[in-house]
C-alpha positions in Angstrom: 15.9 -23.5 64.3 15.3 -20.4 66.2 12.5 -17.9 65.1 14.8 -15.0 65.3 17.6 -16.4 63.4 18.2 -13.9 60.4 18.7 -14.2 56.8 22.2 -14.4 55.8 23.9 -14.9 52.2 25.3 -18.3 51.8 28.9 -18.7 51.7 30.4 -18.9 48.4 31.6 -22.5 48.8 28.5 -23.7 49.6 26.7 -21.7 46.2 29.1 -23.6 44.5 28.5 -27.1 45.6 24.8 -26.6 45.6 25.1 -25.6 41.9 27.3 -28.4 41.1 24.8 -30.8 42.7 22.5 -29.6 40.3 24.5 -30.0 37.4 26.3 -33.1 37.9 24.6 -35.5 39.6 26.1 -38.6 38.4 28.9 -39.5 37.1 27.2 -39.8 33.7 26.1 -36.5 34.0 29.4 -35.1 34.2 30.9 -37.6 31.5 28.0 -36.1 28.6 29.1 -32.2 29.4 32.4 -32.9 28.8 31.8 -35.2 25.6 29.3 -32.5 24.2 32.2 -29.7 25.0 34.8 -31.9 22.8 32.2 -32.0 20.2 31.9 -28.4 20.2 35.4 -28.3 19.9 34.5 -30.0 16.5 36.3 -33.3 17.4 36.5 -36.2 15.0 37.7 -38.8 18.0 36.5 -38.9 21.2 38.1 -41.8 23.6 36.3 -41.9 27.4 38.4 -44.0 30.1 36.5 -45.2 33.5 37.9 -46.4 36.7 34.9 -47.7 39.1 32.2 -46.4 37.3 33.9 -43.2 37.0 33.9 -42.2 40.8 37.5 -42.9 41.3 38.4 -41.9 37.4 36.8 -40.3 34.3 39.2 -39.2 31.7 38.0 -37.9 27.9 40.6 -37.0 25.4 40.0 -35.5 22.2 41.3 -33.9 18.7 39.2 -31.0 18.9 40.4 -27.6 18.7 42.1 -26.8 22.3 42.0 -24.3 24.8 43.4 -20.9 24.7 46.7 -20.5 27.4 45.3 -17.6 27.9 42.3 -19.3 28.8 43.3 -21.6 31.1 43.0 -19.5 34.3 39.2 -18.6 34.0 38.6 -22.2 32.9 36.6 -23.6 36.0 35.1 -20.7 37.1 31.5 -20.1 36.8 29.6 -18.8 33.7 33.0 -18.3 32.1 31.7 -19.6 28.4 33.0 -18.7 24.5 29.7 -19.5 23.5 27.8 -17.0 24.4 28.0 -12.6 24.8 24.6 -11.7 25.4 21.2 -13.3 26.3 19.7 -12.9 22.8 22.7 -15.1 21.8 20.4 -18.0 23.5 17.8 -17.4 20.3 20.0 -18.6 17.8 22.4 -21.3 20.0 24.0 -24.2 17.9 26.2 -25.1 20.7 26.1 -27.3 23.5 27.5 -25.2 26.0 26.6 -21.7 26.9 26.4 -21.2 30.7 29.6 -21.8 31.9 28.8 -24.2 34.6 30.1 -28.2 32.9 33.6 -27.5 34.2 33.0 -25.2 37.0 30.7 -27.7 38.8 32.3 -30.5 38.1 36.0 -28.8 39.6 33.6 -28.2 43.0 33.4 -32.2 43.5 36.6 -33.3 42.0 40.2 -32.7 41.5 40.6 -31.8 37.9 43.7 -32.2 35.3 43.4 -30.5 31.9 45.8 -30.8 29.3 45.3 -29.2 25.8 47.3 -27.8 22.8 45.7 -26.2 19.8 47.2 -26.8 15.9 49.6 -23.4 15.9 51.3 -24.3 19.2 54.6 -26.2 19.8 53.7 -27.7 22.6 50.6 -28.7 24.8 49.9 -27.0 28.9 48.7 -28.5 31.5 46.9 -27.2 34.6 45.1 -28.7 37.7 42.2 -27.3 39.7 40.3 -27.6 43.0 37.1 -25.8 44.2 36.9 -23.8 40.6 40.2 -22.4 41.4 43.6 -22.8 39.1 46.0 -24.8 41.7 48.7 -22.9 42.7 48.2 -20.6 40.0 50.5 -23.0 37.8 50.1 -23.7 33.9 53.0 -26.4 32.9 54.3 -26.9 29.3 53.8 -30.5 28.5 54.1 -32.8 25.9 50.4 -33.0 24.2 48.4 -34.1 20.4 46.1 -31.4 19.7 42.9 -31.3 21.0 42.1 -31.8 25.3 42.4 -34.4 27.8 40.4 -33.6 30.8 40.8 -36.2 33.9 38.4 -36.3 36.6 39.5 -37.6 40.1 37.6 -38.6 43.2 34.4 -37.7 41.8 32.3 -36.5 45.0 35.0 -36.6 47.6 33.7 -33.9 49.2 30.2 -34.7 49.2 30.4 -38.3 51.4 26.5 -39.3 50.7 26.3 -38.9 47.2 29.9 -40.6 46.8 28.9 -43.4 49.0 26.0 -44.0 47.1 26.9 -44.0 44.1 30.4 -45.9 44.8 27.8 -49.1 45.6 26.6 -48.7 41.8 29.5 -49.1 39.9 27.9 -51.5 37.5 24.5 -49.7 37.1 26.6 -46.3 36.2 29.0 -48.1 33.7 26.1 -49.7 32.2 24.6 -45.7 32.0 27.5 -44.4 30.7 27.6 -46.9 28.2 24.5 -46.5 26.8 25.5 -42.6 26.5 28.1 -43.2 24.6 26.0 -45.3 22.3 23.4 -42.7 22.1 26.0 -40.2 20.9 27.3 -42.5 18.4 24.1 -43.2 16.4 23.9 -39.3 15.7 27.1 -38.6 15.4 29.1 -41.4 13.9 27.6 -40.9 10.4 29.1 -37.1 11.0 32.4 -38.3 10.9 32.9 -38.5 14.9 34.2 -41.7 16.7 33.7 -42.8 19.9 35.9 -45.2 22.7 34.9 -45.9 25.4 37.5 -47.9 27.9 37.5 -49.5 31.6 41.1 -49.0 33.0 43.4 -51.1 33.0 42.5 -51.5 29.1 39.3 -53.2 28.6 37.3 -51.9 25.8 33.6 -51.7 26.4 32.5 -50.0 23.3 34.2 -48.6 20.1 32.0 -47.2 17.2 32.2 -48.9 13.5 32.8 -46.7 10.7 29.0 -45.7 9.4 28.1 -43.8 6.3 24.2 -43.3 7.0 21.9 -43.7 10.2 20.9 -46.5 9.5 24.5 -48.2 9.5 25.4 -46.1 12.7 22.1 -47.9 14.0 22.8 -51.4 13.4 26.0 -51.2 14.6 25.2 -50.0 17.5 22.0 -52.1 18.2 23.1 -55.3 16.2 23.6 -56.0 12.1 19.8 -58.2 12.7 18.1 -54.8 13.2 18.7 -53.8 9.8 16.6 -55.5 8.0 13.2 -54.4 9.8 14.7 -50.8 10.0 12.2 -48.1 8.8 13.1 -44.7 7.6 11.0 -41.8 7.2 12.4 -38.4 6.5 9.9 -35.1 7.0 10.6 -31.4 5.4 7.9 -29.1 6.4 7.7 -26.3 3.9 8.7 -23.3 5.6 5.9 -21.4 7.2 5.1 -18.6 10.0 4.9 -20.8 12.6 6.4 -24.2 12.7 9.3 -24.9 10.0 11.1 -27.9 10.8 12.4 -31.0 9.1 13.1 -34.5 11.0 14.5 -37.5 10.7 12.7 -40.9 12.3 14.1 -44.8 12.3 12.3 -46.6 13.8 11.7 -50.7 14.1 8.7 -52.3 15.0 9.8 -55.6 15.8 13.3 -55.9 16.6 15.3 -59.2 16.2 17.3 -58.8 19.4 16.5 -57.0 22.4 16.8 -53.0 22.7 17.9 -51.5 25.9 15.4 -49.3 27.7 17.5 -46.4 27.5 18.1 -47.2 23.7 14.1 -47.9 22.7 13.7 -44.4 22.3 15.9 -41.5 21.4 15.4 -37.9 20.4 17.6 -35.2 19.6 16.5 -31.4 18.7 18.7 -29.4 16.6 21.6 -32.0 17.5 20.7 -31.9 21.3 19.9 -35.6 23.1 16.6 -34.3 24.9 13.9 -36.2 26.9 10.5 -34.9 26.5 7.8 -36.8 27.3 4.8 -35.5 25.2 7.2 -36.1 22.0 7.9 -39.7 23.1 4.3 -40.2 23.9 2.9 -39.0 20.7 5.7 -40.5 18.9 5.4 -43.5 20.1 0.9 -43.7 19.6 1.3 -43.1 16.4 4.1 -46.1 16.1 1.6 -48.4 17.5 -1.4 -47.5 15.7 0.1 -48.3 12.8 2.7 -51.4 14.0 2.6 -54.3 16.3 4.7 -56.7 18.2 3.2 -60.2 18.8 4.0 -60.3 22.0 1.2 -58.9 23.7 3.3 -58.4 27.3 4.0 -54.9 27.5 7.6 -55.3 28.8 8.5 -57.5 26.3 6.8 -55.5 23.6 9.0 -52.5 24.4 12.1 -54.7 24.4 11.5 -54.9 21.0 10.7 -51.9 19.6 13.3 -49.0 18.6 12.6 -45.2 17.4 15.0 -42.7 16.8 14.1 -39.4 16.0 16.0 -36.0 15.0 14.3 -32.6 14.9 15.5 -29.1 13.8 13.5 -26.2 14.5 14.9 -22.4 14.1 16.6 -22.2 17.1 14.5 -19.0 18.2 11.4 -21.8 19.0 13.9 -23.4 21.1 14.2 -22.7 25.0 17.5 -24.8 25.7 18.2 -23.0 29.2 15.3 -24.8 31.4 17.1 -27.4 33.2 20.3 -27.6 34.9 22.0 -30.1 32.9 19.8 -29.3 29.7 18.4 -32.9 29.7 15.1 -30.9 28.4 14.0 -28.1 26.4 10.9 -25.9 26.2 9.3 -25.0 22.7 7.5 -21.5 22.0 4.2 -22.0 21.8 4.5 -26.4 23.0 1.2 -27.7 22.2 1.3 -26.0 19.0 5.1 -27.7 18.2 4.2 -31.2 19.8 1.1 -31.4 17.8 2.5 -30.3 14.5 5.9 -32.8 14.9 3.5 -35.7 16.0 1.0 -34.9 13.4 3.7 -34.7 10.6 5.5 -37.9 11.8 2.5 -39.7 11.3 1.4 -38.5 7.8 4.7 -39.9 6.7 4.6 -43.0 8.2 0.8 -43.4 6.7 2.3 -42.4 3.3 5.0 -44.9 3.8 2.8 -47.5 4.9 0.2 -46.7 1.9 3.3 -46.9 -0.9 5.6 -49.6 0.9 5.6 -53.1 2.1 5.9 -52.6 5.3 5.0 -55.9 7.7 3.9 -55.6 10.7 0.0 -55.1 10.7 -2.3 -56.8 12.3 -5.3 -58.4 10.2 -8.1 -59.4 12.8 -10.1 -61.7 10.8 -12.5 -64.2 12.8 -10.9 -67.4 12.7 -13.3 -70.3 11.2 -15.4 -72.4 14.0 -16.4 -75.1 14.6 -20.1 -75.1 13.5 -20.6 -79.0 14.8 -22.3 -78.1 18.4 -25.3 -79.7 20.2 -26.0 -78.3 23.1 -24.1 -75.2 25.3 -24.7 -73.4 28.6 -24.7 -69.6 28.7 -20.6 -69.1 29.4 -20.1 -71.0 25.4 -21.0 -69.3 22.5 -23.6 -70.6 20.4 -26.4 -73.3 20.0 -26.8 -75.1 16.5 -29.9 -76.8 15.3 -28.6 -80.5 15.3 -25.3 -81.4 14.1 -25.2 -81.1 10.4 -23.4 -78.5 8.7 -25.1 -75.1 7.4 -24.8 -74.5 4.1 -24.0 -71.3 3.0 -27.2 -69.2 2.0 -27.6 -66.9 -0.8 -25.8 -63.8 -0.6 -28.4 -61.0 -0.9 -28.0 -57.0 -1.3 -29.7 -56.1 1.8 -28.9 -55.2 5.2 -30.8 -54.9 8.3 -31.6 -51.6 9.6 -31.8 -50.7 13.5 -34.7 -50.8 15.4 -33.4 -48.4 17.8 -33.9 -45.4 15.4 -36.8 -43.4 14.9 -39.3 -44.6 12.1 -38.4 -41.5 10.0 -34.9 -42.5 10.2 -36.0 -46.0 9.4 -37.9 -45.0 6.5 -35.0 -42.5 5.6 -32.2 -45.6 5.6 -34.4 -47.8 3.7 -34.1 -45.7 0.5 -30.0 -46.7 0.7 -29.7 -49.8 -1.2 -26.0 -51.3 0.0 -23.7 -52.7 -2.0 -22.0 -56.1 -1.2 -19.9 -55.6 -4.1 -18.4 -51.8 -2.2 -18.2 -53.9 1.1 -16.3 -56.5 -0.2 -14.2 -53.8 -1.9 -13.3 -51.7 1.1 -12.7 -54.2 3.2 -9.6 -55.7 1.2 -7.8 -52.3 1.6 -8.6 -52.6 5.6 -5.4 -52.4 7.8 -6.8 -52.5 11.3 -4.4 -51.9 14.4 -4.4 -53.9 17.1 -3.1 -51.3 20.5 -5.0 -48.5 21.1 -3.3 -45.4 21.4 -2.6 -44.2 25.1 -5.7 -42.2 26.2 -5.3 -38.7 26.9 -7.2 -37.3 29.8 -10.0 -35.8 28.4 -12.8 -34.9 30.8 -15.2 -33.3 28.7 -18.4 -32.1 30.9 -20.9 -33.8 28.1 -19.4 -36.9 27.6 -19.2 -37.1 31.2 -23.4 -36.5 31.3 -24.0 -39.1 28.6 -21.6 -41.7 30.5 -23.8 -41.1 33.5 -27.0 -41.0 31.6 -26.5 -44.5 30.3 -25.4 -45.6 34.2 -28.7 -44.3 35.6 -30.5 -46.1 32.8 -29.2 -49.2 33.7 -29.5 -49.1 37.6 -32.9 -49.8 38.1 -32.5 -53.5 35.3 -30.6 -55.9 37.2 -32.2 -58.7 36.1 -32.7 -57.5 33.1 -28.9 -57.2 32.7 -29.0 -60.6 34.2 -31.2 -62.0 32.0 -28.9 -60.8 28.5 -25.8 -61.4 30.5 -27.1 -65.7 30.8 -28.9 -66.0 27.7 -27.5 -67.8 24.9 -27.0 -67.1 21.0 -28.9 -69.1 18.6 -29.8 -67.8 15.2 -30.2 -65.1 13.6 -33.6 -64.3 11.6 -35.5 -62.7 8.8 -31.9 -62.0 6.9 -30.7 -60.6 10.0 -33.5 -58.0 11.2 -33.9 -60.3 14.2 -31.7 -62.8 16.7 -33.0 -65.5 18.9 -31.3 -65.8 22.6 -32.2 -68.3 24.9 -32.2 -67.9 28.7 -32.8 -70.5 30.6 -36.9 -71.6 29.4 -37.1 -68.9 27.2 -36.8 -67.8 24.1 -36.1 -64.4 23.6 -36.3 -62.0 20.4 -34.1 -59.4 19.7 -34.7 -56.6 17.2 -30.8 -55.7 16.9 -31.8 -52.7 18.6 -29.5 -53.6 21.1 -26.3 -53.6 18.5 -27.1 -49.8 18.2 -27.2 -49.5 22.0 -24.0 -51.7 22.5 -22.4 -49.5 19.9 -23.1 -46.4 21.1 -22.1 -47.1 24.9 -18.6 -48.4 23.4 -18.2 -45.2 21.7 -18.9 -42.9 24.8 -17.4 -45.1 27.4 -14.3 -45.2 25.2 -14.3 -41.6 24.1 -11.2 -40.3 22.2 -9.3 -43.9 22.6 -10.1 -46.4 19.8 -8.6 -48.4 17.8 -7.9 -47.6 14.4 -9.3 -48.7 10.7 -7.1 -47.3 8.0 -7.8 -47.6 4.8 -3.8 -47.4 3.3 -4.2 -48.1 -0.1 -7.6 -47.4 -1.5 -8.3 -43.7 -1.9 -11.9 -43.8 -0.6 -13.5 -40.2 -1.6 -15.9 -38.4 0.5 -18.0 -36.6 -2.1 -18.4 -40.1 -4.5 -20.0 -41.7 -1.0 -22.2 -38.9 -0.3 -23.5 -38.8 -4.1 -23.8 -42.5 -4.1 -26.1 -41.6 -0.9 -27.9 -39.0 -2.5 -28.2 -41.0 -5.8 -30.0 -43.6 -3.7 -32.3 -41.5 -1.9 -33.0 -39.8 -5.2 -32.3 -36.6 -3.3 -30.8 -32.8 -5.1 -26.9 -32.7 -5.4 -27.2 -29.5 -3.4 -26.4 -30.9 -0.3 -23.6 -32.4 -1.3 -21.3 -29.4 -0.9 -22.6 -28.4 2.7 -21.8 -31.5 3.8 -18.6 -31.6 2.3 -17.7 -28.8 3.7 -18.9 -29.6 7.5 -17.1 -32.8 7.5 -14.0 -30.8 6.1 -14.4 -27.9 8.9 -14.8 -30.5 11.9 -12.3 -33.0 10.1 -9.9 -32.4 13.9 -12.3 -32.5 16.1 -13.8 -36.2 14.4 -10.3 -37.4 14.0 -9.3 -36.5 17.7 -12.3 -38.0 19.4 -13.7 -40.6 17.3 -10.9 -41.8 15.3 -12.3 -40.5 11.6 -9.7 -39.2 9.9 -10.1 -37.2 6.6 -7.4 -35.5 4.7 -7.0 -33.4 1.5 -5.9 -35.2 -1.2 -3.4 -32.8 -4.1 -5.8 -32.4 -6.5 -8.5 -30.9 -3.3 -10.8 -34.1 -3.0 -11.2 -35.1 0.4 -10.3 -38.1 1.3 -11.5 -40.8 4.3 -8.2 -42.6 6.1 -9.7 -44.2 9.0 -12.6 -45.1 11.2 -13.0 -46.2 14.4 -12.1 -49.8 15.6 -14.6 -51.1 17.9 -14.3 -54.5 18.3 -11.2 -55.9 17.5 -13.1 -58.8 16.1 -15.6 -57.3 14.1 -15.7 -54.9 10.9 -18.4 -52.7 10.0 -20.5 -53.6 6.8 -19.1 -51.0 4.3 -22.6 -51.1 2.3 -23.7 -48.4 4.4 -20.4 -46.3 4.3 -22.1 -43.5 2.1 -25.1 -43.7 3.9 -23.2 -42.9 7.2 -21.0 -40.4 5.7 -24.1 -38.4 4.3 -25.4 -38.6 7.4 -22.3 -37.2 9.4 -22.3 -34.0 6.8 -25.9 -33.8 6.8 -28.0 -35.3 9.9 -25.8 -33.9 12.7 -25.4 -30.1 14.5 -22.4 -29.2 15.2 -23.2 -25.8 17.2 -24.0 -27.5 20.6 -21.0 -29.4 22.3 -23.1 -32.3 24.1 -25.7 -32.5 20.9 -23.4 -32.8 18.7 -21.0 -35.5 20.9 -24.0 -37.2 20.8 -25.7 -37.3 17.2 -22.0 -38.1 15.8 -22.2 -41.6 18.4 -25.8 -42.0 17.5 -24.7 -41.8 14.1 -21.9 -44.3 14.2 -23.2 -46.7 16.5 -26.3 -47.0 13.6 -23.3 -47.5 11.2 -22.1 -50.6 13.0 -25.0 -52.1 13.8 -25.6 -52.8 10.0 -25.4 -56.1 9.6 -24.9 -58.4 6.4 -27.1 -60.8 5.8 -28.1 -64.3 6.3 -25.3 -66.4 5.3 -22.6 -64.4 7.6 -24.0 -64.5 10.7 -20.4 -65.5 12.2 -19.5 -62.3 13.1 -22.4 -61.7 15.3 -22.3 -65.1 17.2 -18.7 -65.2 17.3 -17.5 -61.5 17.8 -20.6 -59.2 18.9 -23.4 -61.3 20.8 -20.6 -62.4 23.2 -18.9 -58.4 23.9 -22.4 -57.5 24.1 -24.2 -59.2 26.9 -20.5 -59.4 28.9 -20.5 -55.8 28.2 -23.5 -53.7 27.5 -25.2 -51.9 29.9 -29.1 -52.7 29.7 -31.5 -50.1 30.2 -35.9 -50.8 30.4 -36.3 -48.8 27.6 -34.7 -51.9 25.7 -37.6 -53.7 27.2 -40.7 -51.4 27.5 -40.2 -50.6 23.6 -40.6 -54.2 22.7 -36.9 -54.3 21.1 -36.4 -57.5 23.4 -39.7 -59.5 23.7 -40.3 -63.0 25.0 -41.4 -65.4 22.1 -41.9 -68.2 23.8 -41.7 -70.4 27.0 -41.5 -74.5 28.1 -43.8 -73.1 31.0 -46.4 -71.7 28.6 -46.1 -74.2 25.5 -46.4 -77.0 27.9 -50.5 -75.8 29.0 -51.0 -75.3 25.4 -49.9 -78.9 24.7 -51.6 -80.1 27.5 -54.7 -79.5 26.4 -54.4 -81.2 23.3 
């Protein structure tokens, strides 16, 4: 190119194919603006014929309304449009069309034949055009049923490399086109619209079924074995200020048959089939929080799950005119919208879950061992005094309390007397989820320092680490306030200090992505647990109410980061829906529920970002590293003990604050037996 070649304007023709290029770039593409034009011309039968995947022939004939004679010389010219006069017009769109581009573009690549006749007319016209232009100027009286046939020839033929590459996917862009045409017919069928799709000679690929509801429409479409593990959840939102919208979601979270990729998720906003990824995202975290597939490979998994989802929004939140062939939209005010359509969507589904039978969820109990073991090296699990079977000891109702706290705070949590009876309670109304929720990208400067503060801690004890990471689960002691590890000659004690440690690195290593405990079906209320705390420590009421209110004022910002959700019940109370899922394997003792929810109100400040982040992990890693009593000790050898010395970063504090000692030795018990 040479440096003193001057700006020119572009020649009209090329504008135009440009443009077009833009607009339709496959031959789906063009198919969907001409099916969303004949359903603006409110047609009740729609029938699509290929030839080649559409590159040598696309023809769509409707019932619609027709074109205007008058019309027909403006039609393929660009941003010629009866949908819209003015730009404000875009604020309150219902339509498909509004630019004026579908036709134009698509007469740029193509040799186009229209034919239409409205009701009041004798008979039909017909006109051909090239290049946006009217052929010869010539409109033809033909013989015609109401509505428009368009026919679409030699798709490309004047673009060579996009016709030759798409001529070599034939198949691929039938199978598209196909799966358009099902899209359109899940909405729209239970409208009263019917769809045909053909392959010439006269081969019928797909023909909608009569459907009187969505979720008909849906298992037509899909297959009748859908149907039964169909869910349907419908949202109003009260009118408001900012967001009003209603919505419509089907979803299945285990589908008999397998779904098509482009089928496993659709979306449509104020009628419109729109991608947009943050919806499908959100949509779709909430779906598996709350529903699983067995299948644990992620492909398969997602060839088995369905969601379909309609939202309308006043059209004046609605930016339609962002992408050339509309395939997205932009929302006023976006994180707002998003947030408040994801959030809504999954208050309904947890109120549909809490009221309905709904299968699907995951109960992640530790399956029964074998308890009949002799001897094991460090990579197995546990090692069992002889080979007789335990029996079960007397349940008691106390708890061990962390050594990793301060003695104040020991003190403090020995006043709390749990309850086996609550624990047993809550944990029947548990519905654990077994995915966790895609993690968002939060880099938050002080989680970031306490990450890197546990790292440094650990740098300096590799042996240590070494030492936890070989050793070997035996027992555990005094009901639980102590374990006894093995490694190699020695027998170790651990204070369960390390629990609290383990805990907390899971919760800051795994900030803002956990899994879920939901508690569907018993309401669990916040100010009963904080006066059964205060009853217990014998403590004024007065407190209660401030730390009502603090858990109530920071209820987002402990549901977005650490999974505790709280919501408002009718009548005011406030309510707790869900804590964190650590381990997927192991549930927290619920004895100390109103203990740790005092605490949360109460114990933590909330004013400094990086104190706070860190009291509230403090403060739930304590939680979990209650532990019941002798008698249950499965959870620990079975689900914790192993997580924790595969996992767990080791630090010499650990060591240097006598929370791991050394109890004994075969070195040092064999010169105190030799002397005897």
């Amino acid at each position: 190119m040479s440096k003193d070649q001057h700006i020119k304007r572009l020649n009209e023709d090329v504008v135009n194919k440009i443009a077009a290029g833009e607009v339709v770039m496959r031959p789906g593409a063009a198919l969907k603006e001409m099916v969303e034009n004949s359903i603006d011309a409110h047609a009740t039968n729609i029938v699509v014929s290929l030839s080649k995947g559409g590159m040598k022939q696309m023809q769509i004939q409707d019932n619609g309304d027709g074109i205007l004679k008058d019309d027909l010389p403006i039609l393929c010219e660009r941003y010629t449009t009866s949908k819209l006069r003015q730009l404000d017009d875009l604020n309150s769109l219902v339509t498909f069309g509004f630019r004026g581009e579908a036709l134009a573009s698509i007469s740029t690549v193509s040799h186009v034949m229209v034919i239409t006749k409205r009701e009041d007319e004798v008979c039909g016209w017909k006109a051909r055009y090239n290049g946006n232009v009217l052929v010869d100027g010539k409109i033809e009286p033909t013989a015609a049923l109401k509505g428009t046939s368009i026919v679409v020839d030699d798709l490309f033929y004047n673009i060579p490399l996009r016709q030759s590459m798409y001529s070599q996917k034939e198949a691929d862009e039938t199978k598209y086109i196909i799966s358009l045409m099902q899209i359109f017919s899940i909405y729209y069928t239970p409208k009263g619209i019917a769809f045909t799709l053909k392959e010439v000679p006269n081969r019928t690929l797909f023909k909608s079924q009569p459907a009187s509801s969505l979720l008909d429409s849906i298992s037509n479409v899909i297959g009748a074995s859908i149907r039964p593990t169909l869910k349907e959840v419908h949202i109003d939102v009260e009118p408001d200020v900012e967001c009003p919208f209603s919505a419509d979601l089907v979803f299945s979270p285990k589908s008999p048959v397998s779904v098509s990729p482009s089928l496993s998720f659709i979306l449509f906003v104020n009628g419109r089939c729109i991608q947009h990824t943050r919806i499908k995202l959100g949509i779709r975290r909430v779906l598996e929080q709350y529903y699983y597939c067995s299948d644990t490979n992620a492909k398969s998994r997602n060839q088995n799950t369905f969601c379909f989802l309609s939202v309308w929004l006043d059209a004046s939140l609605v930016d339609v005119n962002v992408h050339p062939n509309k395939r997205e939209v932009c929302f006023l005010d976006e994180d707002y919208v998003v947030r408040r359509i994801v959030d809504q969507v999954e208050a309904a589904i947890e109120q549909a879950v809490s009221t309905q039978s709904i299968g699907g969820v995951l109960s992640t109990r530790t399956p029964e061992k074998q308890r009949k073991k002799v001897r094991v090296d460090y990579s197995q699990r546990t090692i069992h005094f002889g080979s007789v079977e335990s029996s079960p000891a007397k349940e008691k109702e106390s708890c061990c309390v962390p050594s990793q706290t301060s003695e104040a705070e020991r003190a403090n949590s020995a006043a709390f007397t749990p309850s086996k009876q609550a624990h047993s309670m809550l944990s029947d109304y548990v519905n654990e989820t077994p995915y966790k929720p895609t993690r968002e990208d939060l880099q938050l400067d002080s989680v970031l320092a306490l990450c890197q503060e546990v790292k440094r801690a650990g740098e300096l004890c590799t042996h240590e680490h070494d030492v936890l990471q070989k050793s070997v689960f035996i027992s555990c002691l005094n009901d639980c306030l102590l374990s006894a590890v093995q490694y190699e000659n020695t027998l170790l004690l651990l204070r369960n200090g390390p629990l609290e440690e383990f805990f907390y690195q899971l919760i800051i290593f795994n900030f803002g992505c956990f899994y879920k405990i939901r508690f569907m079906e018993k309401e669990i209320d916040v100010k009963q647990c904080i006066q059964m705390a205060l009853d217990a420590k014998k403590e004024a009421g007065a407190v209660d109410a401030a730390a009502l209110s603090t858990l109530s004022s920071f209820a987002q910002m402990l549901k977005d980061y650490f999974s505790i959700s709280f919501e408002t019940a009718p009548d005011g109370r406030l309510l707790l829906r869900s804590l964190p899922l650590l381990l997927v394997d192991f549930e927290p003792f619920y004895g100390y529920l109103p203990l740790f929810l005092y605490r949360l109100g109460v114990e933590v400040s909330y004013s400094d970002e990086q104190t706070c982040l860190y009291r509230i992990a403090k403060e739930l890693a304590q939680f979990y590293a209650y532990l019941p009593t002798s008698g249950e000790t499965e959870e620990t050898e079975g689900a914790l003990y192993p997580q924790l010395k595969r996992q767990m970063i080791v630090s010499d504090r650990l060591w240097s604050s006598g929370t791991i000692q050394l109890m004994a030795s075969t070195d040092r018990l064999y010169r105190v037996f030799e002397r005897c």
